[in-house]
N, C-alpha and C positions, 0 to 999 in steps of 0.2 A: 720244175724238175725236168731234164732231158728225157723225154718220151722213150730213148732208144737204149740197149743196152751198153754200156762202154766200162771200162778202168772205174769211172766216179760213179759208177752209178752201183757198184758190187754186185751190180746178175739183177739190181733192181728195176723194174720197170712202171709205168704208168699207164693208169687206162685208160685214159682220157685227160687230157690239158684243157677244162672248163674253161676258157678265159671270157666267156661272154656269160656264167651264171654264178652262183654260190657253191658248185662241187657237186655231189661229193669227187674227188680226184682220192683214185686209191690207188699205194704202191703195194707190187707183189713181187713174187719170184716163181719162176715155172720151171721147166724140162729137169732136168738134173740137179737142179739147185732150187728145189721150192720152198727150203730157207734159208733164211739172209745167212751168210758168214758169220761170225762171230766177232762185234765189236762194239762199238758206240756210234749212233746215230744220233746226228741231228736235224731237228725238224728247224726253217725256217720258213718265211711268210715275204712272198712276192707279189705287190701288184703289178699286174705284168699293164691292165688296159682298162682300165677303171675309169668310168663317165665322172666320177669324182674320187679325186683321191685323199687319202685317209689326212687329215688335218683338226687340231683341236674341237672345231667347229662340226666335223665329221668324222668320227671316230669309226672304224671299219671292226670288229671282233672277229678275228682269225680262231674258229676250233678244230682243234685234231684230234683226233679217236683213235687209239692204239687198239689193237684187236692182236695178243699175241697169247692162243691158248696153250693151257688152259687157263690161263689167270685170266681173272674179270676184264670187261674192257675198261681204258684207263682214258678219261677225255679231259685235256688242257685248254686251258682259253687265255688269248691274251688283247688287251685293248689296244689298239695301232692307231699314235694321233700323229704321225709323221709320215710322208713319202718317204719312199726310202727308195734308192738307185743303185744298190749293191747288192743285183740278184744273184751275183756268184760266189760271192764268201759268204758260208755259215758257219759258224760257230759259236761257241759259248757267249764269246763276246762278243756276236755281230745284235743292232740295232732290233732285226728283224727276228732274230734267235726265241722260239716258244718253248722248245724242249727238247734233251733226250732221251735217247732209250736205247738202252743197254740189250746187247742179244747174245747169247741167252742168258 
């Protein structure tokens, strides 16, 4: 995800861009907008700099924890046996696509 705030990112922001551990990377929103708009979110899965990347032989498990109270937190997992090179389209139908979530 783009670290900074912009158009695509909805007021959302990141606290860190792990790219050398397993995370946690967590998105927020602050000053006047400390929640998201209203719409559908999609979560996808980048390796951005991996000593090995994700292939049948190596299988990488991407999880995501949604934290949106007061509902219970809600945690997705999916098994990644492919590289994948299309860290800017997300969507339903991309390779890399885990999940949505809907706000509110």
């Amino acid at each position: 995800m783009n670290r900074n705030v912009s158009v695509n990112t909805s007021g959302g922001q990141l606290d860190v861009d792990d790219q050398r551990g397993t995370g946690p990377e967590n998105v927020f929103w602050v000053g006047n907008s400390t929640i998201p708009p209203t719409g559908t979110y999609h979560v996808c899965f980048a390796q951005y700099n991996f000593t090995m990347f994700a292939s049948i032989t190596n299988p990488i498990t991407a999880t995501v924890k949604i934290e949106k109270p007061p509902n219970p937190t809600k945690t997705v997992s999916k098994i990644i046996t492919s590289d994948i090179d299309d860290y800017y389209a997300c969507d339903s139908t991309s390779a890399h696509f885990i999940t949505s979530i809907d706000y509110p």
